[in-house]
PQR file with spaces between the fields and no chain letter, atoms N, CA, C, O and H, PARSE charges and radii, in Angstrom:
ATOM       1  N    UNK     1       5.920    5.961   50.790 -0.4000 1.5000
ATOM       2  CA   UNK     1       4.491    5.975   50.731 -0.0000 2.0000
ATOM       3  C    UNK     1       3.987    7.371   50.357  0.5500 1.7000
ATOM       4  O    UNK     1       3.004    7.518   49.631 -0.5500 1.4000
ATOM       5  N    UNK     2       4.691    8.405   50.874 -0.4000 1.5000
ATOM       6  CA   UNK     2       4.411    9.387   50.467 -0.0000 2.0000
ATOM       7  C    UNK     2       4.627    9.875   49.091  0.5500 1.7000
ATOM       8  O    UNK     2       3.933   10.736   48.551 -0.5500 1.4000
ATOM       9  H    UNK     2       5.489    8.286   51.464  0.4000 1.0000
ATOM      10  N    UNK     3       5.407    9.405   48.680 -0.4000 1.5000
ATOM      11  CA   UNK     3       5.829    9.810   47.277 -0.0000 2.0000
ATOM      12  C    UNK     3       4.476    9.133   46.057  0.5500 1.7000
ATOM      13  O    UNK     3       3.979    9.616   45.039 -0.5500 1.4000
ATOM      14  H    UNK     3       5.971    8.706   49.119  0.4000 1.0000
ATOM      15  N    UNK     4       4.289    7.999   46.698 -0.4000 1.5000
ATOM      16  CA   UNK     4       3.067    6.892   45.779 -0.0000 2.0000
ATOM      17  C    UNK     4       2.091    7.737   45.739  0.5500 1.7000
ATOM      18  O    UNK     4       1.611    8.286   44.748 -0.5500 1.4000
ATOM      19  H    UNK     4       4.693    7.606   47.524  0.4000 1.0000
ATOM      20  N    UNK     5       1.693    7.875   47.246 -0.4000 1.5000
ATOM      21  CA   UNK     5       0.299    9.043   47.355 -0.0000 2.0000
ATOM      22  C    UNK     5       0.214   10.262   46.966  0.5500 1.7000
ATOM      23  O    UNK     5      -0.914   10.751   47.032 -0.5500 1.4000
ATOM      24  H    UNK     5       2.083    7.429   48.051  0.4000 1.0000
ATOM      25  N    UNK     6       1.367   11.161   46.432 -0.4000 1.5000
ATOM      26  CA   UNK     6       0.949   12.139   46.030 -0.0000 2.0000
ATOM      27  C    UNK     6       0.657   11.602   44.384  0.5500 1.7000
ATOM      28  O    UNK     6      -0.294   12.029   43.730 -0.5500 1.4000
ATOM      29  H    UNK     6       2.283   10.764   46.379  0.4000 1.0000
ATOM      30  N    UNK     7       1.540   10.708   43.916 -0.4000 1.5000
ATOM      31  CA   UNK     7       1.142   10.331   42.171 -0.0000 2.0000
ATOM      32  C    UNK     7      -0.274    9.708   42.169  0.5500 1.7000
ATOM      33  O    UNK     7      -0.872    9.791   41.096 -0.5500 1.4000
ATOM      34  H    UNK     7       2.312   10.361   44.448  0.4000 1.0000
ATOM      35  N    UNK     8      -0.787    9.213   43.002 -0.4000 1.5000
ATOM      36  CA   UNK     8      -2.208    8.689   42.653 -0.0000 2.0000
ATOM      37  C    UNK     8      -3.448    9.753   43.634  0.5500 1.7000
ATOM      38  O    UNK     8      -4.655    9.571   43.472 -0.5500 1.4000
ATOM      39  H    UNK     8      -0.301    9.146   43.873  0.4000 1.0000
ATOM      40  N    UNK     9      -2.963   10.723   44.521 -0.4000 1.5000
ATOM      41  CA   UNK     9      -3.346   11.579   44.729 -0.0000 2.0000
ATOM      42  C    UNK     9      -4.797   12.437   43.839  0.5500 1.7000
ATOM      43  O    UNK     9      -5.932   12.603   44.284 -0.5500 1.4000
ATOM      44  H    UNK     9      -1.983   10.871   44.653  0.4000 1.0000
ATOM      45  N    UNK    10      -4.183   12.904   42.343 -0.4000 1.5000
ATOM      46  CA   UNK    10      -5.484   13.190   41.541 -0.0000 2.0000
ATOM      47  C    UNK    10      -5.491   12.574   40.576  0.5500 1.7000
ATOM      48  O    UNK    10      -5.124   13.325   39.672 -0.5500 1.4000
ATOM      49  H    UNK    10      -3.261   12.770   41.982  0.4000 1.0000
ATOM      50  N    UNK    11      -5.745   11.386   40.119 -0.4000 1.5000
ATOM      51  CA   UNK    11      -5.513   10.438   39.178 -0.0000 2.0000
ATOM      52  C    UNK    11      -6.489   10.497   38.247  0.5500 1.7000
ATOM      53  O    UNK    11      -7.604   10.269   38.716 -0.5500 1.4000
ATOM      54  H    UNK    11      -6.043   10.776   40.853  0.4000 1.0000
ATOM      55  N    UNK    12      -6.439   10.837   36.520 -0.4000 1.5000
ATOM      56  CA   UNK    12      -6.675   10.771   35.404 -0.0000 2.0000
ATOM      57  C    UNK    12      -6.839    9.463   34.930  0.5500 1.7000
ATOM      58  O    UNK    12      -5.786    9.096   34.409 -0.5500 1.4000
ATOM      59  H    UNK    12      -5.533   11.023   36.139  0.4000 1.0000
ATOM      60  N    UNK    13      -7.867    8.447   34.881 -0.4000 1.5000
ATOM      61  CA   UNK    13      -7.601    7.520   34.179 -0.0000 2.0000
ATOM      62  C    UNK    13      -7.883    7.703   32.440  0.5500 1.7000
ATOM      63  O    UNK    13      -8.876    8.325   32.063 -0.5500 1.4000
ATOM      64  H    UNK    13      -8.723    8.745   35.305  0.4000 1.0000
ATOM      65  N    UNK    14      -7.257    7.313   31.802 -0.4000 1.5000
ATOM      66  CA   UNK    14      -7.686    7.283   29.924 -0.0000 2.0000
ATOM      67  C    UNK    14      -7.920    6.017   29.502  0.5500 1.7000
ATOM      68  O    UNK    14      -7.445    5.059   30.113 -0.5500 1.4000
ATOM      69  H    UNK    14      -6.450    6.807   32.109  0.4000 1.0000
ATOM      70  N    UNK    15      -8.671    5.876   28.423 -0.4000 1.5000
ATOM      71  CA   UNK    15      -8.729    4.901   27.812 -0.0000 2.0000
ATOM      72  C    UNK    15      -7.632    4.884   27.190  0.5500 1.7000
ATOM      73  O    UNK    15      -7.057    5.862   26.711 -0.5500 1.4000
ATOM      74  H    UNK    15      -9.056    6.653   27.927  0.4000 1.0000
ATOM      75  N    UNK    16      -7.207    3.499   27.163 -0.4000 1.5000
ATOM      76  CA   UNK    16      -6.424    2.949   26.048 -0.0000 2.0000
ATOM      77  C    UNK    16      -6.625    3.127   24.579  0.5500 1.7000
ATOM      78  O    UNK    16      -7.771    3.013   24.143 -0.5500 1.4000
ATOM      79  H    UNK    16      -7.674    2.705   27.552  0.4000 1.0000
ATOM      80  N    UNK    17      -5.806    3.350   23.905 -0.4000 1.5000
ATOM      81  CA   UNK    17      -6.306    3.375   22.112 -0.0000 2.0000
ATOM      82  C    UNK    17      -5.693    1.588   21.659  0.5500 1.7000
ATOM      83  O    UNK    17      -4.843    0.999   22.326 -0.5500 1.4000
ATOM      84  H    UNK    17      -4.875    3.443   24.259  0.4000 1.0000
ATOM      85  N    UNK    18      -6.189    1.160   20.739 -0.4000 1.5000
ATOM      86  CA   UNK    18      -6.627   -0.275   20.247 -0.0000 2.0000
ATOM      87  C    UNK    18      -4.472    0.066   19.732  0.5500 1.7000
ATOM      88  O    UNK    18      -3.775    1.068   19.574 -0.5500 1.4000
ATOM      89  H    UNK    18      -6.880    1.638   20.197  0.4000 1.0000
ATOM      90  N    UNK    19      -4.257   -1.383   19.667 -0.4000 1.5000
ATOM      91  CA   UNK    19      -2.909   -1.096   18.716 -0.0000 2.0000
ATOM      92  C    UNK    19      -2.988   -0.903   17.726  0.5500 1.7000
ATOM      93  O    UNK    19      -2.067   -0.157   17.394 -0.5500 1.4000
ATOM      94  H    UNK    19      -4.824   -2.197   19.796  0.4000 1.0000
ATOM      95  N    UNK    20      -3.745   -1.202   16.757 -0.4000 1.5000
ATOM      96  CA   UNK    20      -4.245   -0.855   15.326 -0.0000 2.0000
ATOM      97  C    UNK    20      -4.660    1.072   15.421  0.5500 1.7000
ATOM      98  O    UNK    20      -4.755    1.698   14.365 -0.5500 1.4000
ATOM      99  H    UNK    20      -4.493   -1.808   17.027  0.4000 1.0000
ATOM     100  N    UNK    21      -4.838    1.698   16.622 -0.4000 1.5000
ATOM     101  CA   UNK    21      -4.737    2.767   16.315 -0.0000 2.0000
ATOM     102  C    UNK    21      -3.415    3.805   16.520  0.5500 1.7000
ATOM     103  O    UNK    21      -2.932    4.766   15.922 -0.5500 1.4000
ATOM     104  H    UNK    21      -4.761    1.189   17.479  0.4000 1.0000
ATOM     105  N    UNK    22      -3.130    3.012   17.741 -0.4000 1.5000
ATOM     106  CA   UNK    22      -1.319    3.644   18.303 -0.0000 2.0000
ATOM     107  C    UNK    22      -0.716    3.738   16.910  0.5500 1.7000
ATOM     108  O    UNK    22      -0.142    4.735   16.473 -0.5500 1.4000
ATOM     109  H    UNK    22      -3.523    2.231   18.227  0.4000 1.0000
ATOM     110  N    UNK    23      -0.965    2.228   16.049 -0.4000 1.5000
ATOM     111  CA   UNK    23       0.167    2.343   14.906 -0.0000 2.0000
ATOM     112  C    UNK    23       0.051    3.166   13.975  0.5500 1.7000
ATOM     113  O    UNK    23       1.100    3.716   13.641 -0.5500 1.4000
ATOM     114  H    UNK    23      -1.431    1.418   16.404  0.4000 1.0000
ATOM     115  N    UNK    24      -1.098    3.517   13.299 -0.4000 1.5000
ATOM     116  CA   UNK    24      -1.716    4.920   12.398 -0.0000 2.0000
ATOM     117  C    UNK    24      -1.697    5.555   13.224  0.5500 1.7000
ATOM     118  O    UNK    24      -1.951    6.538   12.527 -0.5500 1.4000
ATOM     119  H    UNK    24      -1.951    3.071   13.570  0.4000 1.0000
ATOM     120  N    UNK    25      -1.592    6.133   14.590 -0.4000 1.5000
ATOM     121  CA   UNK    25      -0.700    7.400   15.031 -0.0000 2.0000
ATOM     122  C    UNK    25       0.140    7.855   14.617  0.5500 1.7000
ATOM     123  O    UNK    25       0.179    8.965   14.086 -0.5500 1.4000
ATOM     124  H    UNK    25      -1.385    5.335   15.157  0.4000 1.0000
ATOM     125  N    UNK    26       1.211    6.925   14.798 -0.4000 1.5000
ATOM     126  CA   UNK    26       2.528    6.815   14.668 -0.0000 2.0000
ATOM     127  C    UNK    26       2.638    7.050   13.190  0.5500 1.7000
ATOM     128  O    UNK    26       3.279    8.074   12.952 -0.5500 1.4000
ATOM     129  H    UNK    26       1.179    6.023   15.229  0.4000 1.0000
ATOM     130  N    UNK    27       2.248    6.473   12.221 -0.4000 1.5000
ATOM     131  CA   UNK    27       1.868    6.693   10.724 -0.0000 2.0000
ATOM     132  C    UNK    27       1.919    7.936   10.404  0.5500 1.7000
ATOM     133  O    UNK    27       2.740    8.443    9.640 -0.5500 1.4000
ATOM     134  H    UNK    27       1.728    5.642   12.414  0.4000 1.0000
ATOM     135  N    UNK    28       0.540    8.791   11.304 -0.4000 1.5000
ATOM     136  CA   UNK    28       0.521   10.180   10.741 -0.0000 2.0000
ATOM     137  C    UNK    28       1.500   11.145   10.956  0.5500 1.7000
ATOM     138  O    UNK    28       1.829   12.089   10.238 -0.5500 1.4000
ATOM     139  H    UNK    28      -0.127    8.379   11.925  0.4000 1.0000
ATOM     140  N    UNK    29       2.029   10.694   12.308 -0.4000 1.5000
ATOM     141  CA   UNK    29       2.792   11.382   12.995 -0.0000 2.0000
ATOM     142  C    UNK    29       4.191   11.426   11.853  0.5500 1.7000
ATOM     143  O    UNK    29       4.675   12.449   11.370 -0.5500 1.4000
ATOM     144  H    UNK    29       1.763    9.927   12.891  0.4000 1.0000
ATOM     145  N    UNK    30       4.465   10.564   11.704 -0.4000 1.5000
ATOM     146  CA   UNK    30       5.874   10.032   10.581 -0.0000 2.0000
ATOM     147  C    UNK    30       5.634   11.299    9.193  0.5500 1.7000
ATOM     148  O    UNK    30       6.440   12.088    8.701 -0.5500 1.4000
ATOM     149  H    UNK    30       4.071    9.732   12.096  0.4000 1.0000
ATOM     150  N    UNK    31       4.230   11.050    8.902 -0.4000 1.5000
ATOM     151  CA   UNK    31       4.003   11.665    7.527 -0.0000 2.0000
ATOM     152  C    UNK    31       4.407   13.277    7.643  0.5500 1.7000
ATOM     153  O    UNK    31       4.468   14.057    6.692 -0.5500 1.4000
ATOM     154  H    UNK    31       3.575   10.409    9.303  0.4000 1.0000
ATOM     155  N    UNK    32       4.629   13.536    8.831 -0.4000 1.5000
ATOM     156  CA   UNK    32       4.481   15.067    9.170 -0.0000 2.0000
ATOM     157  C    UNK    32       5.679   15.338    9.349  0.5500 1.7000
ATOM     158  O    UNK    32       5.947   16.515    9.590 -0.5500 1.4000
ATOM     159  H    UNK    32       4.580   12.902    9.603  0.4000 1.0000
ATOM     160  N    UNK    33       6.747   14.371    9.290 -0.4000 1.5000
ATOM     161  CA   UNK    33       8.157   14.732    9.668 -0.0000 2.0000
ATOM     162  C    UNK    33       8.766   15.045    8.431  0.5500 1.7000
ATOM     163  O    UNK    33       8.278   14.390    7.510 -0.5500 1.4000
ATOM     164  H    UNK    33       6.529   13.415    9.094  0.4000 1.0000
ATOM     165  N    UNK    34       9.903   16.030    8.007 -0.4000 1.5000
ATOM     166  CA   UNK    34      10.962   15.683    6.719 -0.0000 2.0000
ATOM     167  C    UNK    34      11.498   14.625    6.639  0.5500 1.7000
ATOM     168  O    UNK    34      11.554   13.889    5.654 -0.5500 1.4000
ATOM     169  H    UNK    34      10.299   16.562    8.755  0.4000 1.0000
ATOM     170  N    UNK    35      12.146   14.398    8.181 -0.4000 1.5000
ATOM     171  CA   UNK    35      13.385   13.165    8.166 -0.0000 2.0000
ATOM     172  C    UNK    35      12.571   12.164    7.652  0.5500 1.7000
ATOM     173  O    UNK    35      13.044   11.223    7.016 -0.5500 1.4000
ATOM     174  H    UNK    35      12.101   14.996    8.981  0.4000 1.0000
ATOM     175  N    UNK    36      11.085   12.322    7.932 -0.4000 1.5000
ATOM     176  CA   UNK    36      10.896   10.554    7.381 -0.0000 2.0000
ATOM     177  C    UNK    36      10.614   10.639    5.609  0.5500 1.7000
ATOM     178  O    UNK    36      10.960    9.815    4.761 -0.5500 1.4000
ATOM     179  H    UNK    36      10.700   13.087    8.449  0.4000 1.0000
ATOM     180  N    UNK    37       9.928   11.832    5.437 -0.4000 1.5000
ATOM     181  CA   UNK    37      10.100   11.673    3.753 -0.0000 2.0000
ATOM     182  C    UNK    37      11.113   11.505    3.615  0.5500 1.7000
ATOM     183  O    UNK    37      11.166   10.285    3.465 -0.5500 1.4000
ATOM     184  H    UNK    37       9.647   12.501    6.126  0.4000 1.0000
ATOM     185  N    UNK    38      12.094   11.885    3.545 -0.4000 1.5000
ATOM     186  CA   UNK    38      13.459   11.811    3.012 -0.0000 2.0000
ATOM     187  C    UNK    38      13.589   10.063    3.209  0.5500 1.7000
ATOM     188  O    UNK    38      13.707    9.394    2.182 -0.5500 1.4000
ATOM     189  H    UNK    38      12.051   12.877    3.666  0.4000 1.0000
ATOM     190  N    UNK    39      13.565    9.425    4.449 -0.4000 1.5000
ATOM     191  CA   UNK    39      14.104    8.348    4.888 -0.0000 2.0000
ATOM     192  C    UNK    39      12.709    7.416    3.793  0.5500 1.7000
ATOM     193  O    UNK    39      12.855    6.264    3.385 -0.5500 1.4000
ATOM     194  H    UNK    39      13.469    9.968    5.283  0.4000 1.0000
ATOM     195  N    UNK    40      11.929    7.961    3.626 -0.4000 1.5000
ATOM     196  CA   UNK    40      10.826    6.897    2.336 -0.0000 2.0000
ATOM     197  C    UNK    40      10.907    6.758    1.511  0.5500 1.7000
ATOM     198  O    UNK    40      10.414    5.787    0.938 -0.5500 1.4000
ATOM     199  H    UNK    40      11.811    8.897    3.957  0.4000 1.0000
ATOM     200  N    UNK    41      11.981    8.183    0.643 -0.4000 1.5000
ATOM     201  CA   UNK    41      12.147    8.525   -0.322 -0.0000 2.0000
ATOM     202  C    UNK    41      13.597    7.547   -0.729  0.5500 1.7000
ATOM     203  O    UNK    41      13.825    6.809   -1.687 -0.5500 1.4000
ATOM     204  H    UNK    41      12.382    8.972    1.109  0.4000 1.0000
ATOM     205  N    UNK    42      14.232    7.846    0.206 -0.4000 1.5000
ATOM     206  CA   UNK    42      15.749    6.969    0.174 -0.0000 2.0000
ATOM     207  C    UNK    42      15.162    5.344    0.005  0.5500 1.7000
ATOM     208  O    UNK    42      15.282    4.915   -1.143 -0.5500 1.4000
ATOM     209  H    UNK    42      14.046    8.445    0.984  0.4000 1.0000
ATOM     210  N    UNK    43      14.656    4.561    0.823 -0.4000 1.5000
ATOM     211  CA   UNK    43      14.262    3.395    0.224 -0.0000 2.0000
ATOM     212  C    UNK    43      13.276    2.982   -0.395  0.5500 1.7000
ATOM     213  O    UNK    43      12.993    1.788   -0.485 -0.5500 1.4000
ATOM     214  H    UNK    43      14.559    4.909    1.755  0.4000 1.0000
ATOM     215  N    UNK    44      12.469    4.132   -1.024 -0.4000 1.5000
ATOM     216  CA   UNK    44      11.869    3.525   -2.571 -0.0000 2.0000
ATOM     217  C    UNK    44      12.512    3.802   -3.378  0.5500 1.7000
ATOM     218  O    UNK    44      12.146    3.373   -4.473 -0.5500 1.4000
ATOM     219  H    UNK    44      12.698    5.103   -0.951  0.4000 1.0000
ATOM     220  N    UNK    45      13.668    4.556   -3.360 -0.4000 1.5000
ATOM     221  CA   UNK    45      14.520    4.996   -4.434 -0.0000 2.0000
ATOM     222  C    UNK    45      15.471    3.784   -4.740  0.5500 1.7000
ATOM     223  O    UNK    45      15.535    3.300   -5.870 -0.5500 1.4000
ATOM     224  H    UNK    45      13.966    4.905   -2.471  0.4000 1.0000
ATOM     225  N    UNK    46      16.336    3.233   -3.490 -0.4000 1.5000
ATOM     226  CA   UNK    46      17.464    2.422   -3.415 -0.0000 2.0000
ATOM     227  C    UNK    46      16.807    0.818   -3.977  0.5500 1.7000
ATOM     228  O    UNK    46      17.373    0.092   -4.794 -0.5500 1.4000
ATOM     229  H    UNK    46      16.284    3.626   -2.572  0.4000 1.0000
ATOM     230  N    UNK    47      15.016    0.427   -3.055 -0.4000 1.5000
ATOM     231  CA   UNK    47      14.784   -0.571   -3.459 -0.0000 2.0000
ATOM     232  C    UNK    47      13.580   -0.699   -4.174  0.5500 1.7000
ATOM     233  O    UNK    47      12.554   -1.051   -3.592 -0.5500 1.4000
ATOM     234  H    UNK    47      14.556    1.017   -2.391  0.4000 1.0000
ATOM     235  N    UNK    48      13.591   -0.566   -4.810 -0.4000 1.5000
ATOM     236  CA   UNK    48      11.941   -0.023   -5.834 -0.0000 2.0000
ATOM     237  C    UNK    48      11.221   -1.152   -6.105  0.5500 1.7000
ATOM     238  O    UNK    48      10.024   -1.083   -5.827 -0.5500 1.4000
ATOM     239  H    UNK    48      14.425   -0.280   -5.282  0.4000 1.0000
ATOM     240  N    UNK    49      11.661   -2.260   -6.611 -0.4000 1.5000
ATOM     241  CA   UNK    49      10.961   -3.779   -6.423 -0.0000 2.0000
ATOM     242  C    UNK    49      11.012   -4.696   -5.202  0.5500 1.7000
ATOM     243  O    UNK    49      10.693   -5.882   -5.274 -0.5500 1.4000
ATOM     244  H    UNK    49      12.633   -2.317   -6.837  0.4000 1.0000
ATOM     245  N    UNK    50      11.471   -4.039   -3.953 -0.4000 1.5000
ATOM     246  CA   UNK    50      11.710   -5.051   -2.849 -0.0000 2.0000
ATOM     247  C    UNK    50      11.349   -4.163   -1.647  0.5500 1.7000
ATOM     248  O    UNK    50      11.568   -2.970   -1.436 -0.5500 1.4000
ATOM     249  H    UNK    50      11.731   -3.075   -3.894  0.4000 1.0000
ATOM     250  N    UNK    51      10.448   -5.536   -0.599 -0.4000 1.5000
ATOM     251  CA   UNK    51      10.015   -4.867    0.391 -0.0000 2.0000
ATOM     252  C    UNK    51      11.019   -3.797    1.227  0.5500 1.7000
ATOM     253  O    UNK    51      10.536   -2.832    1.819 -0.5500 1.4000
ATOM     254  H    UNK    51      10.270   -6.505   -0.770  0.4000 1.0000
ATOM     255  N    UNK    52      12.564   -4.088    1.210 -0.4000 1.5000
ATOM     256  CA   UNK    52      12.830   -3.101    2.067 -0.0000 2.0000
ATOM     257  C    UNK    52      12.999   -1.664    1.139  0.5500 1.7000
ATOM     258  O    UNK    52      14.053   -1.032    1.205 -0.5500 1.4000
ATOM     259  H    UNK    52      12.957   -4.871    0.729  0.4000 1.0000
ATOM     260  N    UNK    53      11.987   -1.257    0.363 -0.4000 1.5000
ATOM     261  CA   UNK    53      11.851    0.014   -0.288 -0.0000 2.0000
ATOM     262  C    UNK    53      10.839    0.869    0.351  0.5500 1.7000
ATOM     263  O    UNK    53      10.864    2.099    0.303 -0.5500 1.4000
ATOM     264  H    UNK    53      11.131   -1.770    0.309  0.4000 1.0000
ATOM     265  N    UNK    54       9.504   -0.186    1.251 -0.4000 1.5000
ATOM     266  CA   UNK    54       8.631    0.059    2.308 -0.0000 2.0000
ATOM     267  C    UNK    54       9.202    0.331    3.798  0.5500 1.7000
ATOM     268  O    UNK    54       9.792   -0.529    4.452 -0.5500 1.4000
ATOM     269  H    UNK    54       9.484   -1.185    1.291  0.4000 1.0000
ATOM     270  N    UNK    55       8.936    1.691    4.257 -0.4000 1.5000
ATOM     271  CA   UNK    55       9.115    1.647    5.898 -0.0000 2.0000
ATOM     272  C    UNK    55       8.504    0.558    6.827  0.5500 1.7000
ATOM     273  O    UNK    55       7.333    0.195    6.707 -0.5500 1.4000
ATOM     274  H    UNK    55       8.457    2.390    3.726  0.4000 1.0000
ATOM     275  N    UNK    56       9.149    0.179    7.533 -0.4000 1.5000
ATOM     276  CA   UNK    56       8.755   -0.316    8.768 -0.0000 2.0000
ATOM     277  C    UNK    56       7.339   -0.913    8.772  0.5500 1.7000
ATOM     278  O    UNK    56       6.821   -1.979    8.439 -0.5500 1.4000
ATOM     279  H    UNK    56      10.099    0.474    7.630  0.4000 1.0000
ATOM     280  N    UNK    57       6.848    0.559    9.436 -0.4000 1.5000
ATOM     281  CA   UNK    57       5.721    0.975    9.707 -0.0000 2.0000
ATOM     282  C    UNK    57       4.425    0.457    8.743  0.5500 1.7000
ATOM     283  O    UNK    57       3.296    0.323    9.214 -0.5500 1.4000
ATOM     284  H    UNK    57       7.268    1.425    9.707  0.4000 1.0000
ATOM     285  N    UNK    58       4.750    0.190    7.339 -0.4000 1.5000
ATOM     286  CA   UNK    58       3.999   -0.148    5.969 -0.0000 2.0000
ATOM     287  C    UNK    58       3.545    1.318    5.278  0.5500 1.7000
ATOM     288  O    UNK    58       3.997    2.445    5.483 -0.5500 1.4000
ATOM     289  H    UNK    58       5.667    0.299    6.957  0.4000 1.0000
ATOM     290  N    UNK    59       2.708    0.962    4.574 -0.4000 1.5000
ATOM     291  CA   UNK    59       1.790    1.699    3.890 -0.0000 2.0000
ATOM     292  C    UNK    59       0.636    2.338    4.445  0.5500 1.7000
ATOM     293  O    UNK    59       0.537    2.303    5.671 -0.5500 1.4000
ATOM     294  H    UNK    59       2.341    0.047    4.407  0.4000 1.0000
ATOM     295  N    UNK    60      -0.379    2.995    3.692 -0.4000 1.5000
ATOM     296  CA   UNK    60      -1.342    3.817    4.486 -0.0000 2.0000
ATOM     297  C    UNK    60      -2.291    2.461    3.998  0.5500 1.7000
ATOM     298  O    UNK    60      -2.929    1.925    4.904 -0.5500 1.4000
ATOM     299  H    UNK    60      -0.299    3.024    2.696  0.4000 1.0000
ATOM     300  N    UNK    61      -2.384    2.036    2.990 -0.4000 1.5000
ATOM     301  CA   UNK    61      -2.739    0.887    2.523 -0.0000 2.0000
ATOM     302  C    UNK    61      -3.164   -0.184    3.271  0.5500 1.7000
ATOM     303  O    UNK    61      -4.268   -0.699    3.450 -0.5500 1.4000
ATOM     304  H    UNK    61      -1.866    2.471    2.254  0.4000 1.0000
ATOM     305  N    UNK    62      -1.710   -0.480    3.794 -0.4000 1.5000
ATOM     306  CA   UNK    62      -1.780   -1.975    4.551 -0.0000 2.0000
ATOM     307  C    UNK    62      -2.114   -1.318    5.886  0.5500 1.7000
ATOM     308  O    UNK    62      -3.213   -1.864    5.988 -0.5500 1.4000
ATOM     309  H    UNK    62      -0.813   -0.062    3.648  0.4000 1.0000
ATOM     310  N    UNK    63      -2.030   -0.572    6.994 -0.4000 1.5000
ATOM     311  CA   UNK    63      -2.788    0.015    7.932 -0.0000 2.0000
ATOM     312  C    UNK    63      -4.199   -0.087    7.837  0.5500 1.7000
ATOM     313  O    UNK    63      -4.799   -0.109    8.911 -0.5500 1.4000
ATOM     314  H    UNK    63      -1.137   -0.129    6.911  0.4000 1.0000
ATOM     315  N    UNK    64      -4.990   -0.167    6.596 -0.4000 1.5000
ATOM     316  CA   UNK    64      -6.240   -0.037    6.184 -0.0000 2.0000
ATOM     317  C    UNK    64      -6.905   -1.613    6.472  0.5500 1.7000
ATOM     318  O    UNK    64      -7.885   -1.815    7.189 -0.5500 1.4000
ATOM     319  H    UNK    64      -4.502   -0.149    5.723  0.4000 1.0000
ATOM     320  N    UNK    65      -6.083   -2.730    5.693 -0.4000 1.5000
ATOM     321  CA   UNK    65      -5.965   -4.133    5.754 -0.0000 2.0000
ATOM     322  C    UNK    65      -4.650   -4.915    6.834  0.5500 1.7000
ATOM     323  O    UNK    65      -3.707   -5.486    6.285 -0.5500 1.4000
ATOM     324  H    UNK    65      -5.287   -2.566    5.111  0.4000 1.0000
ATOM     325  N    UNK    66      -4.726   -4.860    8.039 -0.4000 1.5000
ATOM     326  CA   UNK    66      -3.508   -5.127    8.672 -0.0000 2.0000
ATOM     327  C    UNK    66      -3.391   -6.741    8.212  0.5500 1.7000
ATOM     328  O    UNK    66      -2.298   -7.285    8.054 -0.5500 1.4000
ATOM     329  H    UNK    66      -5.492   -4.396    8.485  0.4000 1.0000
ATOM     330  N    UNK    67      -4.490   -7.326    8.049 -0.4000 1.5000
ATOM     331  CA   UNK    67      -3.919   -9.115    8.209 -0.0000 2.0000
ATOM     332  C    UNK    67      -2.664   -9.231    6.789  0.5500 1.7000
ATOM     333  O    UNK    67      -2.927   -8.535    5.808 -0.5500 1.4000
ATOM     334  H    UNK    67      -5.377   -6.884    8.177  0.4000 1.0000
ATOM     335  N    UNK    68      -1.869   -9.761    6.760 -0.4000 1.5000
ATOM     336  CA   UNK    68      -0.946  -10.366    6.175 -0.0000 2.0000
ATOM     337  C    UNK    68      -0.773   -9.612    4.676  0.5500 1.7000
ATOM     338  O    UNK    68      -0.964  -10.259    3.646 -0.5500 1.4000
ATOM     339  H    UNK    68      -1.655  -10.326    7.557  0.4000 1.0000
ATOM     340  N    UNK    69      -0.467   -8.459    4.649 -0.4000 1.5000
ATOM     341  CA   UNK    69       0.462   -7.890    3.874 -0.0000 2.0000
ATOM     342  C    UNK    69       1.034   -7.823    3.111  0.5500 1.7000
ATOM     343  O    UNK    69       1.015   -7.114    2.104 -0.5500 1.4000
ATOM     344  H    UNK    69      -0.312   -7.933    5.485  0.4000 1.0000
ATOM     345  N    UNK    70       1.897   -8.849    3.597 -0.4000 1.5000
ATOM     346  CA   UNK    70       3.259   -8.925    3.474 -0.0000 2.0000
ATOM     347  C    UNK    70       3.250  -10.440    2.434  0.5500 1.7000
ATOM     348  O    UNK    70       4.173  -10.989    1.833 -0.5500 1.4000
ATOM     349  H    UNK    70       1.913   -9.425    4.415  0.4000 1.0000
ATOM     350  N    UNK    71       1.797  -10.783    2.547 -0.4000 1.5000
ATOM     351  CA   UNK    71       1.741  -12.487    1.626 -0.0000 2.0000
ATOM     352  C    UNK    71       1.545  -12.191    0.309  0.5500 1.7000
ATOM     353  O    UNK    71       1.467  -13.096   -0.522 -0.5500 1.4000
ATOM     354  H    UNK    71       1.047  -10.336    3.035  0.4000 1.0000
């Protein structure tokens, strides 16, 4: 009990961010790394007409339009 009460002791609540924003976090966050250019660069290079030439994550594009993408 003691251990509970000191963690809620001075408690910070935050808002939540929407998932549509966590994921363009994560987006920008990616854009700022080397490893991931490199790793974007490697599969638009390897697959240049096929979705797995796109990360994961998508485009800055489809982040913009999330419904169906991928149709």
């Amino acid at each position: 009990m003691f251990v509970e009460s000191e963690r809620f002791n001075q408690l910070v609540l935050r808002l939540f961010h929407t998932e549509l924003e966590a994921v363009y976090e994560e987006y920008n966050m990616g854009k700022d790394r080397d490893r991931s250019k490199v790793y974007e660069a490697t599969l638009s290079a390897l697959f240049p007409q096929h979705p797995y030439g796109i990360s994961t994550i998508g485009l800055g594009e489809h982040l913009k339009k999330p419904l169906r993408w991928w149709l």
